[in-house]
C-alpha positions in Angstrom: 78.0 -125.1 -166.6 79.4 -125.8 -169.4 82.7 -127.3 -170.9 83.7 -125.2 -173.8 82.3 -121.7 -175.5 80.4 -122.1 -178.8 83.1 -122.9 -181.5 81.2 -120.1 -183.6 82.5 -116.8 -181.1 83.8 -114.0 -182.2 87.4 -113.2 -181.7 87.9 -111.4 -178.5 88.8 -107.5 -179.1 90.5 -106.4 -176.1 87.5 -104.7 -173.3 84.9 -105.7 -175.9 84.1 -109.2 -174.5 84.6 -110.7 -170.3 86.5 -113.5 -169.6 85.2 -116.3 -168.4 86.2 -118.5 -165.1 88.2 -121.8 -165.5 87.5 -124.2 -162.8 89.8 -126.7 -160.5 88.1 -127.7 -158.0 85.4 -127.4 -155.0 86.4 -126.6 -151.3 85.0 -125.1 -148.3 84.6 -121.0 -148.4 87.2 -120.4 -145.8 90.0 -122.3 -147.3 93.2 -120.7 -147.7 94.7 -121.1 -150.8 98.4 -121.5 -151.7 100.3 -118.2 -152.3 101.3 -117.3 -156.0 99.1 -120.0 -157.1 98.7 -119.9 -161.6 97.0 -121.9 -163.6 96.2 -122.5 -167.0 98.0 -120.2 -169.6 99.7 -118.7 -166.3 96.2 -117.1 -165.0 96.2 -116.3 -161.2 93.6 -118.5 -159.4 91.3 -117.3 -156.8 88.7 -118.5 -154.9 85.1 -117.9 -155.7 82.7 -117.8 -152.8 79.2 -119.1 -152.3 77.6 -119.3 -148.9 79.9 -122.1 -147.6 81.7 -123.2 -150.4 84.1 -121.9 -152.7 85.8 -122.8 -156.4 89.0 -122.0 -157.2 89.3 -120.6 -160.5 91.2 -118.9 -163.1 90.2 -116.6 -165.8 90.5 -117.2 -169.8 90.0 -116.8 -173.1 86.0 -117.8 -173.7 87.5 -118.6 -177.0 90.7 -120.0 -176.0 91.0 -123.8 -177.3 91.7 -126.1 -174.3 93.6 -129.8 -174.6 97.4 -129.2 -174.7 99.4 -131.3 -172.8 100.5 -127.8 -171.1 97.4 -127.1 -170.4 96.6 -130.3 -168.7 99.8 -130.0 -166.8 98.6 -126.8 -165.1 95.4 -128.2 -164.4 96.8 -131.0 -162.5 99.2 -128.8 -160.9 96.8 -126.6 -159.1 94.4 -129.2 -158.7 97.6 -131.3 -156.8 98.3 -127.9 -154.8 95.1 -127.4 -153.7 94.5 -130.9 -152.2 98.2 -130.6 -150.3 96.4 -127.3 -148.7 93.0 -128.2 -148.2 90.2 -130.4 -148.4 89.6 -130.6 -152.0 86.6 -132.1 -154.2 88.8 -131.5 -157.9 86.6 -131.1 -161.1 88.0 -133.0 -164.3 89.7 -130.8 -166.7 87.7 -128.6 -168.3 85.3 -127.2 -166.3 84.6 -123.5 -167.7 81.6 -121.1 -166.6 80.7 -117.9 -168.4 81.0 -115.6 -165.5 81.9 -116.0 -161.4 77.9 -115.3 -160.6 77.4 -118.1 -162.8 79.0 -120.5 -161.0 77.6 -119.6 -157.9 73.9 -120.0 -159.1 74.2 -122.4 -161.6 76.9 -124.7 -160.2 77.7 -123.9 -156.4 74.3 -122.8 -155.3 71.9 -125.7 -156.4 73.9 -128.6 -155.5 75.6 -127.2 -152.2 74.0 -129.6 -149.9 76.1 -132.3 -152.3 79.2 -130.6 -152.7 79.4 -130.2 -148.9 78.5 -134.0 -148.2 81.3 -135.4 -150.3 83.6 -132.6 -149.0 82.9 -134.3 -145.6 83.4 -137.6 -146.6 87.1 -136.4 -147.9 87.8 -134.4 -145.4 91.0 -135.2 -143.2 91.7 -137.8 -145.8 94.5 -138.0 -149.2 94.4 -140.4 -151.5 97.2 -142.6 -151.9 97.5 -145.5 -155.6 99.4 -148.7 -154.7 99.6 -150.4 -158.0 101.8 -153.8 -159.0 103.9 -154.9 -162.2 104.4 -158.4 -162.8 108.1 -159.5 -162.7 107.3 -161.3 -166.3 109.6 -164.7 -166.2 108.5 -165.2 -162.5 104.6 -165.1 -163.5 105.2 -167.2 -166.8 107.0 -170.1 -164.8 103.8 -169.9 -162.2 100.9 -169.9 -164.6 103.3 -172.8 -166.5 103.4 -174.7 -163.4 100.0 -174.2 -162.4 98.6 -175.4 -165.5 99.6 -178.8 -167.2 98.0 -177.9 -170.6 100.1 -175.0 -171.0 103.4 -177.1 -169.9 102.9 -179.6 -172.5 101.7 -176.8 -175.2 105.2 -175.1 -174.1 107.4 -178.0 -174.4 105.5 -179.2 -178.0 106.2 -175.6 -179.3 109.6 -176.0 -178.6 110.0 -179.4 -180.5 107.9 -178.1 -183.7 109.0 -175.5 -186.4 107.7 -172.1 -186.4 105.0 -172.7 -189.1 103.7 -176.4 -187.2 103.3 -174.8 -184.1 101.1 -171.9 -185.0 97.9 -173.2 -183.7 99.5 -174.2 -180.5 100.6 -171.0 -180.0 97.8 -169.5 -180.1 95.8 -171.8 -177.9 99.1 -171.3 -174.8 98.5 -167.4 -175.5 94.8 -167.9 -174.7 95.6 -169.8 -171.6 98.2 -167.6 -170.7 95.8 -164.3 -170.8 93.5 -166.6 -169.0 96.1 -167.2 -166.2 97.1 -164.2 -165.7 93.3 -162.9 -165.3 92.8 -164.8 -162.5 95.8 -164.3 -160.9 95.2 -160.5 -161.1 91.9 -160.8 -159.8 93.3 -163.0 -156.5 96.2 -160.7 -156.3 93.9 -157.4 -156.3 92.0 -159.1 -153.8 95.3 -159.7 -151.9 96.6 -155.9 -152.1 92.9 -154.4 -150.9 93.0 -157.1 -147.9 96.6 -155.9 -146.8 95.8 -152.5 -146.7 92.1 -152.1 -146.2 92.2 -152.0 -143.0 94.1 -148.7 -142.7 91.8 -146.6 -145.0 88.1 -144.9 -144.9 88.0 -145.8 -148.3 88.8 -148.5 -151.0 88.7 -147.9 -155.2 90.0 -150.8 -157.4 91.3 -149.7 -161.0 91.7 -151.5 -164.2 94.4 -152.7 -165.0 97.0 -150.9 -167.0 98.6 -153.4 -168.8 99.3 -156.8 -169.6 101.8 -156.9 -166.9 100.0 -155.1 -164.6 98.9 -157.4 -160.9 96.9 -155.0 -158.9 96.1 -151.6 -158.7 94.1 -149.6 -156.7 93.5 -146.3 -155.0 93.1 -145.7 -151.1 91.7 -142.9 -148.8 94.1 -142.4 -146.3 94.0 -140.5 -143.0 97.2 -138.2 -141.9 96.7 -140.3 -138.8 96.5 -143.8 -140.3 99.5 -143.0 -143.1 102.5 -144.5 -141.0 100.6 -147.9 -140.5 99.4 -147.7 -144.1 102.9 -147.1 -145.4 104.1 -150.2 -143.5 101.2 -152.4 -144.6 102.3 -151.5 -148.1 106.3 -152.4 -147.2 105.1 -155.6 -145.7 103.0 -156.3 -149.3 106.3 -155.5 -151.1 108.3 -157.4 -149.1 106.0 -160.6 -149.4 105.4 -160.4 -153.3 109.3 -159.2 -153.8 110.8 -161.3 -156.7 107.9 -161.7 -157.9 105.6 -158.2 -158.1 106.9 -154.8 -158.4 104.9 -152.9 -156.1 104.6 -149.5 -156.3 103.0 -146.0 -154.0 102.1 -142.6 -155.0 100.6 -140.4 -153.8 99.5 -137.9 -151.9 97.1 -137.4 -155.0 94.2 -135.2 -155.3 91.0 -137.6 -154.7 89.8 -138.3 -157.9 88.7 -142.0 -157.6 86.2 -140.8 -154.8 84.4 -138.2 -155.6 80.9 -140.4 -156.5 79.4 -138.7 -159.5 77.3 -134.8 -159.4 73.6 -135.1 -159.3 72.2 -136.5 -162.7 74.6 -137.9 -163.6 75.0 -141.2 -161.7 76.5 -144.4 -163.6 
């Protein structure tokens, strides 16, 4: 497989070269997929067959330049579509092969045994990100009543000019990163107890920003999602005032498909 033609092709003349097959995504050979279903550049996907598993696919360009943000729109689109249908193990964006028998034997075919194990493992399942934004005056007026040293550097700040102080503001900043560390770490800790216990499956994610408290993505049955979603109203309710918490999903299941054979982290 590979994930783009040689930068060196020749420029397609029409019937003088095939295209080649886009791919979204891995599911079981007797999915259905949604009606009407485009991709990129508005290419009709199909489905791709190989003994019990199938790729759904679109064809472009093998010198069409991949990356624009419409582009990755369309990917997520049908990858998003495709997991609302089906069991789906999605491929990152841009997965091309030359040719449909090429991803049977070169992609499909070899590691079948894998792509049908995590298929298994997903299957029955959607996966759901609860993530949480610090309300930013309530967290400062914790860490600043949690730690002494940063009280006093506060209120000395306050008393000195700009230029006098410049040392101790750099010092509270460093205690105030170092705060809010820790309470990140205790209140990802928090969020994964509260709502463990209603998913197969558990993937913290780094944060994604300063002001971020906890984030993390969970594999959720269709039969577990009502006590889920009231495990995650009872979390909101408990941090309200204090953390923004936040739910999306259904999403396709990204953060637990383990990596493809030889490449493990």
């Amino acid at each position: 497989m590979t994930t783009r033609p040689k930068s060196d092709a020749p420029e397609r003349v029409p019937g003088d070269m095939a295209l080649a097959c886009y791919v979204y995504g891995v599911v079981h050979a007797d999915a259905r997929l949604p009606e009407d279903l485009t991709g990129i550049a508005g290419g009709k996907v199909s489905l791709v067959r190989h003994g019990d598993l199938g790729a759904a696919v679109s064809e472009i360009s093998p010198v069409q330049a991949l990356g624009t943000r419409d582009d990755l729109l369309a990917h997520e689109a049908v990858v998003e579509a495709l997991a609302n249908e089906t069991t789906t193990l999605p491929l990152r964006f841009g997965a091309v092969v030359t040719t449909a028998d090429a991803l049977a034997e070169e992609m499909l075919g070899p590691h079948a045994d894998w792509f049908l194990d995590v298929l298994d493992d997903l299957s029955g399942a959607r996966e759901f990100a609860v993530s949480g934004v610090y309300v930013e005056d309530v967290v400062l007026r914790e860490v600043l009543h949690e730690d002494p040293e940063a009280a006093r550097l506060r209120e000395r700040i306050r008393e000195l000019p700009e230029d006098a102080a410049y040392y101790d503001r750099i010092r509270l900043g460093e205690l105030i990163v170092k705060a809010l560390d820790d309470k990140r770490q205790t209140d990802t800790d928090e969020l994964i107890t509260a709502l463990e216990p209603y998913a197969t499956a558990v993937a913290p994610r780094a944060p994604a920003g300063e002001d971020a408290a906890a984030d993390a993505a969970f594999l959720v049955t269709d039969r577990r999602l009502p006590e889920f979603e009231q495990a995650v109203d009872r979390l909101g309710e408990r941090w309200s005032g204090r953390v923004r918490l936040r739910m999306v999903g259904p999403l396709a299941p990204y953060d637990f498909v383990p990596p493809p054979p030889g490449e493990e982290a």
